[in-house]
C-alpha positions as CSV (number, residue, x, y, z in Angstrom):
1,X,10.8,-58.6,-24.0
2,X,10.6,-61.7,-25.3
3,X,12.2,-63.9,-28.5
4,X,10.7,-67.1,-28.9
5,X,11.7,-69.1,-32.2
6,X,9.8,-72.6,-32.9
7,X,8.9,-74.5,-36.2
8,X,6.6,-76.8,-37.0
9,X,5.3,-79.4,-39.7
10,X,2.4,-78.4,-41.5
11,X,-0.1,-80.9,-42.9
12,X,1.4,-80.4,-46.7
13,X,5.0,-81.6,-45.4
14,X,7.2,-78.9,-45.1
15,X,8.3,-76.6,-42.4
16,X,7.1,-73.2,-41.4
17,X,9.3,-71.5,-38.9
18,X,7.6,-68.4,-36.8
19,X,9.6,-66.2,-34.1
20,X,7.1,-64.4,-31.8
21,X,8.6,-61.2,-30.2
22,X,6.5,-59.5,-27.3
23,X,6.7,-56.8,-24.8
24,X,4.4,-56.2,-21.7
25,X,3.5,-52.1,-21.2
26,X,1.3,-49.7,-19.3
27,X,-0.9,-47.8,-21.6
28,X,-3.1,-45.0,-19.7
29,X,-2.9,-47.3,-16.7
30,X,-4.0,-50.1,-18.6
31,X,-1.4,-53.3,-18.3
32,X,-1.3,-54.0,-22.4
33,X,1.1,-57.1,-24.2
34,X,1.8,-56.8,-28.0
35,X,3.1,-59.4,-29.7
36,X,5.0,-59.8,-33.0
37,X,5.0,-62.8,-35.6
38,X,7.2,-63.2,-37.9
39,X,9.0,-65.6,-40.0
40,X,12.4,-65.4,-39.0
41,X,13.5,-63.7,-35.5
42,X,15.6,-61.1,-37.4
43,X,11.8,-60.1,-39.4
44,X,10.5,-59.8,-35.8
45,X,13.3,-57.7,-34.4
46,X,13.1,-55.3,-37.1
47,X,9.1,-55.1,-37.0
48,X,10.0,-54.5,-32.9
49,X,11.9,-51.8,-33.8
50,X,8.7,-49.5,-35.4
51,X,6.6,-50.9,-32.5
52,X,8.8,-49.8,-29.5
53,X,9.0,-46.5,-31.5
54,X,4.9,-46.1,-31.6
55,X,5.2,-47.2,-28.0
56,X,7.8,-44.4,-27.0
57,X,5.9,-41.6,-28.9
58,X,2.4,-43.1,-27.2
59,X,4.5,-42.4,-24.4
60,X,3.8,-45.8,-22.7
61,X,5.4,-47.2,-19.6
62,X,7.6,-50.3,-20.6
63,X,7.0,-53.4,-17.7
64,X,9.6,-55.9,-16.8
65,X,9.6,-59.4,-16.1
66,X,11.5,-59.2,-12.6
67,X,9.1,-55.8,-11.5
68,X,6.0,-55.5,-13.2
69,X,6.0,-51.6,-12.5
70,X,7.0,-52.6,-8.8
71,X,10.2,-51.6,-8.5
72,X,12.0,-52.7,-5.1
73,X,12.7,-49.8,-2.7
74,X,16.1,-49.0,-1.1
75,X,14.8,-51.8,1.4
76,X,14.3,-54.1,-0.8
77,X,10.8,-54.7,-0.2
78,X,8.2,-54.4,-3.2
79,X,6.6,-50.3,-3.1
80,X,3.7,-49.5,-4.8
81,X,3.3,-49.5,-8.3
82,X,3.2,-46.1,-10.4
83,X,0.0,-44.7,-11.7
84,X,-1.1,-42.4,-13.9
85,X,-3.6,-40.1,-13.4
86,X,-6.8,-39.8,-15.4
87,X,-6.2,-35.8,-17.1
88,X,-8.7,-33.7,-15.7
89,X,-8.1,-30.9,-18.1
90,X,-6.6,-29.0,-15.3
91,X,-2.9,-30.2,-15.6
92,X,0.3,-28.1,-16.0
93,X,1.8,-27.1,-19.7
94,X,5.3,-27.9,-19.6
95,X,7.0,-24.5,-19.4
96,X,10.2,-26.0,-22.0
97,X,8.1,-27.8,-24.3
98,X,4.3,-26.5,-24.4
99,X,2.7,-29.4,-23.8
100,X,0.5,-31.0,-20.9
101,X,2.2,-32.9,-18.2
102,X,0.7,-36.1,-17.4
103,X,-0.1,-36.4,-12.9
104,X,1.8,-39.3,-11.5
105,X,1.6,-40.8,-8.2
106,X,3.4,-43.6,-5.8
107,X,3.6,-43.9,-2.1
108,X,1.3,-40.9,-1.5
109,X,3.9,-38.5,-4.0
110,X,2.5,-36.7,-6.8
111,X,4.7,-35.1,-9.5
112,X,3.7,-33.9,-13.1
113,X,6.4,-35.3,-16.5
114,X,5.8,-36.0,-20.3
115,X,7.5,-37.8,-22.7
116,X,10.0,-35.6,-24.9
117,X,12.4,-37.0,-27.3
118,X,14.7,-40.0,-25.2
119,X,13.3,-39.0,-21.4
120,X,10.8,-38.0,-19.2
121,X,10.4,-34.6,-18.7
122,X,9.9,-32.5,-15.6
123,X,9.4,-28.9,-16.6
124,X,13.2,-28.2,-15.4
125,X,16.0,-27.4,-17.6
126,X,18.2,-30.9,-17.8
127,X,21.8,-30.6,-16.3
């Protein structure tokens, strides 16, 4: 996520001062940016705050400027990114929760999770 502050002169003569606040994400396997104006960097934090919320409850996949969704492996070598799998109808209800557990896939593994509340559920009972 970003925080960018600058200010500039308009032709009337005074200044106008806009903070930009973005964040990169995976949306249905689609790579997405959103980006926030503002006036001040404190009104672009706090209109952050209702976006990263809409973005956790979309259940969207945050990306980061070091690993664009390619995490280094125990190696240290870049692995394959993670994808979602297009919902053929056919996938699992979460036995906890009632709901229909998104396919993931990297390096040839395949597992099954949702989004519930702060985490990524499994269908298992957390410990």
């Amino acid at each position: 996520m970003e925080n960018s502050s600058s200010s500039f002169e308009s032709t009337s003569g005074y200044t106008e001062a806009i903070s930009t606040w973005s964040v990169r994400y995976l949306d249905r396997g689609f790579e997405c940016i959103l980006s926030i104006q503002a006036e001040s960097g404190s009104e672009a934090l706090k209109k952050a705050v209702g976006a990263i919320e809409h973005l956790i409850e979309a259940q969207c996949i945050p990306l980061h400027k070091d690993s664009p969704n390619r995490p280094l492996s125990a190696n240290g070598e870049k692995s394959e990114p993670i994808m979602m799998i297009q919902s053929d109808g056919k996938n699992p209800i979460c036995p906890l929760h009632g709901v229909e557990m998104q396919k993931w896939s990297k390096n040839g593994r395949v597992w099954y999770a949702h989004r519930w509340e702060d985490y990524w559920c499994h269908g298992k009972k957390r410990e």
